[in-house]
C-alpha positions as CSV (number, residue, x, y, z in Angstrom):
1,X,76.5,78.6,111.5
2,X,77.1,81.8,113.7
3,X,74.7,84.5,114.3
4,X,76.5,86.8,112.3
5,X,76.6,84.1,109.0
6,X,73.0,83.3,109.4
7,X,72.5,86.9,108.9
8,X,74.5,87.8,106.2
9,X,73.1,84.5,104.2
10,X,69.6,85.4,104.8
11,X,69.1,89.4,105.0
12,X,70.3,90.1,101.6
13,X,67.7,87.4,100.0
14,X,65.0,89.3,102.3
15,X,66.1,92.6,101.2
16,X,67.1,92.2,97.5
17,X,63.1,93.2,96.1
18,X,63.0,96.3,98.0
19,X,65.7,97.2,94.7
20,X,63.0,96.5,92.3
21,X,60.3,98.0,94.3
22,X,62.4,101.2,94.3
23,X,62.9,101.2,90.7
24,X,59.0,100.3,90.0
25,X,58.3,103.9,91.8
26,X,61.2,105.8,90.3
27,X,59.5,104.8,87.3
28,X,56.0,105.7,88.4
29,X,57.4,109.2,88.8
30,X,59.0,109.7,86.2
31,X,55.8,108.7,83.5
32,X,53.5,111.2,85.9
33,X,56.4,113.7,84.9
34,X,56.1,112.4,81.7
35,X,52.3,112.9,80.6
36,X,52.6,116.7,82.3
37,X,55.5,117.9,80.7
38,X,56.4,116.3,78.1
39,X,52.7,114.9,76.6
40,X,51.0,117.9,77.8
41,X,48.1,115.9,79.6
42,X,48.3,116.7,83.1
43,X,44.7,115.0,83.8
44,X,46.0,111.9,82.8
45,X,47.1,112.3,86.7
46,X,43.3,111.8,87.7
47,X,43.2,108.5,86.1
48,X,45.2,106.8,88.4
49,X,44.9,103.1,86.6
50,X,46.0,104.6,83.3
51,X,48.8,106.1,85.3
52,X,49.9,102.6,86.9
53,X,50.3,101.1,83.4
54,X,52.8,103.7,82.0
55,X,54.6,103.7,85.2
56,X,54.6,99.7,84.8
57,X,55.2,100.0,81.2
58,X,58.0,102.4,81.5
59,X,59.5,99.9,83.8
60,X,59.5,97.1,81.7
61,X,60.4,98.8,78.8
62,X,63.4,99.6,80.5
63,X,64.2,96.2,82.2
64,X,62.1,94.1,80.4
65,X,64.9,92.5,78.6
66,X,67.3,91.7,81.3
67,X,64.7,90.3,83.3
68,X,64.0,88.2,81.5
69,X,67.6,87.1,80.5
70,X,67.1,84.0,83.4
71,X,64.1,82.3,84.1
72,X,63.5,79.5,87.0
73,X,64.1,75.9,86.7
74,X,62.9,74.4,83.1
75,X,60.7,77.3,81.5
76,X,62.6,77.8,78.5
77,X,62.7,74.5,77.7
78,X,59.0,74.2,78.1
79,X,58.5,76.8,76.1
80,X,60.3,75.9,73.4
81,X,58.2,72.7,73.2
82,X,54.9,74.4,72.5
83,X,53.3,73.6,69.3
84,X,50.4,74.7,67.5
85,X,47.7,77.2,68.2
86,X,49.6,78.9,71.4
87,X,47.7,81.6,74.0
88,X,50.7,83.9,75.2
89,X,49.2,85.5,78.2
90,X,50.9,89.0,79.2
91,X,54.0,88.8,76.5
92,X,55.0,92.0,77.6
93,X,57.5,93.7,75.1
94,X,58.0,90.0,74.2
95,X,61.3,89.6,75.5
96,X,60.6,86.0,75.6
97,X,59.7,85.1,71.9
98,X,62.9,84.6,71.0
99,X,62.2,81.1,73.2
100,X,60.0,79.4,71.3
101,X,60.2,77.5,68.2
102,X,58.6,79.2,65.0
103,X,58.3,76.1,63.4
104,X,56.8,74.3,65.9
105,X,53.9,76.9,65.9
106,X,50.5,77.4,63.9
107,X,49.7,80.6,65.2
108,X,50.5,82.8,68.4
109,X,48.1,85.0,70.5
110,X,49.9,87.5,72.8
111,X,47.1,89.1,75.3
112,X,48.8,92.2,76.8
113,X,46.9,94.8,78.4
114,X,49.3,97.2,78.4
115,X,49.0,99.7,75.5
116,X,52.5,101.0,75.5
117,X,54.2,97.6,75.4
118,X,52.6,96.9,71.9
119,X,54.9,98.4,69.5
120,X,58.0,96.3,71.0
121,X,55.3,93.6,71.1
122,X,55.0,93.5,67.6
123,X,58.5,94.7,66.8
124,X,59.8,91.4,68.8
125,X,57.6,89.3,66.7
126,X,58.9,90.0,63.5
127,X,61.9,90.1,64.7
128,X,62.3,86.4,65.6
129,X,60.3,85.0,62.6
130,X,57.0,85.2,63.1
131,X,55.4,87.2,60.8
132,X,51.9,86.8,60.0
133,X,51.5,83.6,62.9
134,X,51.6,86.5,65.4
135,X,48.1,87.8,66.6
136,X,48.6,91.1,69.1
137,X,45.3,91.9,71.1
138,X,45.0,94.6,73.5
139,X,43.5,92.8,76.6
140,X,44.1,91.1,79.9
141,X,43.6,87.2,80.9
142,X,40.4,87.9,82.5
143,X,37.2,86.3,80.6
144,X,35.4,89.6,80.1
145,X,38.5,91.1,78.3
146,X,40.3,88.6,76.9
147,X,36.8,86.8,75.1
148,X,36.0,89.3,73.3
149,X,39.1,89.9,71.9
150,X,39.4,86.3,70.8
151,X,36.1,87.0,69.3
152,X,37.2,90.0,67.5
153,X,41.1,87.9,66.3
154,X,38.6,85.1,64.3
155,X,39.4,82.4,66.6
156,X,36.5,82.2,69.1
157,X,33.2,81.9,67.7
158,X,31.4,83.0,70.5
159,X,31.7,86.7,72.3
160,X,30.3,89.1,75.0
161,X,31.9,89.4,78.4
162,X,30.1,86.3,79.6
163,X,31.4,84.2,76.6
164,X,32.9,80.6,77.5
165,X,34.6,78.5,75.1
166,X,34.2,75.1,77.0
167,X,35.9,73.1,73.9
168,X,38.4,74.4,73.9
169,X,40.4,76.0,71.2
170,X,44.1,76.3,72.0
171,X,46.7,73.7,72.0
172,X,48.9,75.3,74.5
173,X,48.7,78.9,77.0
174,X,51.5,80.1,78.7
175,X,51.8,81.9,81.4
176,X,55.1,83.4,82.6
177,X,55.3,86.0,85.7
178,X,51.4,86.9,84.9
179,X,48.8,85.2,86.9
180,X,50.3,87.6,90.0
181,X,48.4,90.3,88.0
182,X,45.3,89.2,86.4
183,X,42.0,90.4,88.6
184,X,40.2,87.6,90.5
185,X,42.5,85.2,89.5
186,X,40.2,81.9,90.7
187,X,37.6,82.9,87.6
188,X,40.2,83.8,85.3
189,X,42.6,80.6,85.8
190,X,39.3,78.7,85.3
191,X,38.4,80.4,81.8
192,X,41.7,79.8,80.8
193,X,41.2,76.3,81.6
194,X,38.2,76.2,79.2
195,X,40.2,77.9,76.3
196,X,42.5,74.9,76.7
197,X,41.6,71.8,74.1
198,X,41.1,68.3,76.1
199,X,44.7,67.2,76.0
200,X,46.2,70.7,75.1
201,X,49.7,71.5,77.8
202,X,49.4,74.6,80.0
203,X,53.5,76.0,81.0
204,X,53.4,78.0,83.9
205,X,56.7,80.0,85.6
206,X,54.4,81.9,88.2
207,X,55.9,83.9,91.4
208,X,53.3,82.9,94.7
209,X,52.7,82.9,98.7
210,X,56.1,81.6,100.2
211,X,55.0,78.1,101.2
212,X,56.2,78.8,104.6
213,X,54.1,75.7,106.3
214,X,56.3,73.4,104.2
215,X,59.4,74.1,102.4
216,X,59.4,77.9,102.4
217,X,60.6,80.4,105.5
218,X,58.1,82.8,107.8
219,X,60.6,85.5,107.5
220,X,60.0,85.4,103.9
221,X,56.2,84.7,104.1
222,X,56.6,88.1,106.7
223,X,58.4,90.0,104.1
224,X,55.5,89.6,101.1
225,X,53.3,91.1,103.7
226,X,55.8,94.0,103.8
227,X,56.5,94.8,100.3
228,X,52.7,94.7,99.9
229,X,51.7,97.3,102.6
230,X,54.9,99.4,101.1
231,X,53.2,99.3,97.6
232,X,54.1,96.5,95.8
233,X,50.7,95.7,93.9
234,X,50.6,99.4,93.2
235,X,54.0,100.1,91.3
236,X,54.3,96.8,89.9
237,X,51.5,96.8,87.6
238,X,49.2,95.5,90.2
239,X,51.4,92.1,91.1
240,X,50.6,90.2,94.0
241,X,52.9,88.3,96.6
242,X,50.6,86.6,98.4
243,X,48.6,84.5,95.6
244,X,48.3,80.8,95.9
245,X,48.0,80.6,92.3
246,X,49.2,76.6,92.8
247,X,45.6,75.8,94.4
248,X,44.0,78.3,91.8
249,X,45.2,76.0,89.0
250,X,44.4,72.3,90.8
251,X,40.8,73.7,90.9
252,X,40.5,75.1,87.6
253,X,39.5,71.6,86.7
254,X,40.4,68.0,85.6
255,X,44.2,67.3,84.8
256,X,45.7,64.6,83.3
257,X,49.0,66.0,84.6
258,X,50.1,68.1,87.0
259,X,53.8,69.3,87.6
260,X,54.4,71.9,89.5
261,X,57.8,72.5,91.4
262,X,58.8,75.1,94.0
263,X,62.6,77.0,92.7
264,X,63.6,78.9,95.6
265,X,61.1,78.1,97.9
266,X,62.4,80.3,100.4
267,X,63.3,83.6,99.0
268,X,60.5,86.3,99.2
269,X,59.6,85.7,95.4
270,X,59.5,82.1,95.1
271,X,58.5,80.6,91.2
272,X,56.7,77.4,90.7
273,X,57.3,76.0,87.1
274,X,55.9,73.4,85.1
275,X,53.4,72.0,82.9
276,X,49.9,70.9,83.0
277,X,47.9,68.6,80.9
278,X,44.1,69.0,80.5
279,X,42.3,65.5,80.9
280,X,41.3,63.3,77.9
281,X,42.7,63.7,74.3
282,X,46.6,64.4,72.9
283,X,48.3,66.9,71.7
284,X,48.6,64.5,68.2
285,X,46.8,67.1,66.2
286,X,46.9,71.0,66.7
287,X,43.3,72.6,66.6
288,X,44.6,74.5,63.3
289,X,44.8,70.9,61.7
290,X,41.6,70.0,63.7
291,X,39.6,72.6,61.8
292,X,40.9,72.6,58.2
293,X,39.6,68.1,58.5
């Protein structure tokens, strides 16, 4: 391979977020245009976290759908799998309902944090069947938001920010292009752990730190670092690059399986996808069938 090829194989690859990056800001813009002159609340500008999420959620209002058209390697399939009492963390608009299987499910619990995104949430829901299984809560992944809202849905018995459910009470959580976002992502991988029931199947289709050392590239490992000092985190809803969300997950605790597999390993947003099993028990009986015995 010349010079020249080697180039023009690997610059575009390099290159091709910077076209997301740009439309994350034009989009960041635009909703700080938006809440001056067309909401009329100009010190909405002052709150610059409340600002992020309308940027973010005017962004994926607008893309949502076609990115999420393709996923990496086997995650629709996986999803479509789940059964029973299922934790959706960061369903977005839900642009990826329409992947599971209805009647395979109990109940659904979409955590989304972002306010604006909860109409189409809801919308999307009825829309691909289901009705009165689908629980909506306004919260992230992290334990002090996401228990109490559990507590509030009926499902959690206990509550407070410091609330653990070490039981278990979830059959499946899925986690698709989210943990890159969720605040101190070591603690909250771990409560999500302890939502999980012994036995119960974790899917994950995560983006992560380019595994340069083994299968990855340094010009792509070198690139993260770039789109992170030009503002990535910021206009994408506070996404990281650089998480190592694989180790995050190994040490959340004891698996009975763990398979994880890098798809394209070296671009400059490499996905690992899979499934994880929590040690002891089956997924034989949903926790909805567990409780009504």
């Amino acid at each position: 391979m010349t010079s020249a090829e080697w180039l023009g194989e690997r610059i575009p690859t390099l290159l091709r977020p910077t076209i997301l990056l740009c439309i994350a800001a034009y989009n960041f813009f635009m909703a700080a245009f938006e809440v001056v002159f067309y909401d009329w609340r100009p010190f909405t500008l002052f709150n610059l976290t409340k600002l992020r999420f309308k940027g973010f959620a005017r962004l994926w209002k607008n893309n949502g759908q076609a990115m999420s058209a393709e996923m990496p390697g086997p995650t629709f399939s996986l999803l479509g799998q789940c059964k029973g009492v299922v934790l959706d963390i960061g369903p977005g608009s839900g642009e990826v309902l329409s992947r599971f299987n209805p009647d395979l499910i109990t109940a659904i619990y979409g955590a989304e944090p972002a306010e604006d995104l909860h109409p189409g949430l809801v919308k999307n829901a009825e829309r691909r069947g289901f009705g009165s299984k689908f629980h909506a809560m306004l919260c992230g992944a992290e334990p002090e938001s996401l228990i109490p809202a559990l507590h509030k849905s009926g499902i959690l018995d206990v509550s407070g920010k410091g609330g653990l459910a070490s039981d278990g009470v979830f059959d499946e959580i899925c986690c698709t292009r989210v943990l890159c976002g969720v605040p101190h992502p070591e603690q909250t991988i771990k409560g999500l752990y302890n939502l999980l029931k012994p036995g119960g199947r974790m899917v994950i289709c995560e983006h992560v730190a380019n595994p340069w050392r083994t299968e990855g590239r340094v010009a792509a490992r070198f690139m993260q670092l770039v789109y992170t000092i030009l503002g990535w985190p910021f206009f994408m809803g506070g996404c990281e690059l650089q998480r190592h969300t694989p180790e995050f997950l190994r040490d959340a605790g004891e698996w009975d399986k763990f398979d994880l597999k890098y798809y394209g390993p070296k671009d400059c947003i490499p996905f690992v996808v899979g499934e994880l099993i929590k040690k002891n028990g089956s997924l034989d009986k949903s926790y909805a069938e567990a409780v009504k015995e």
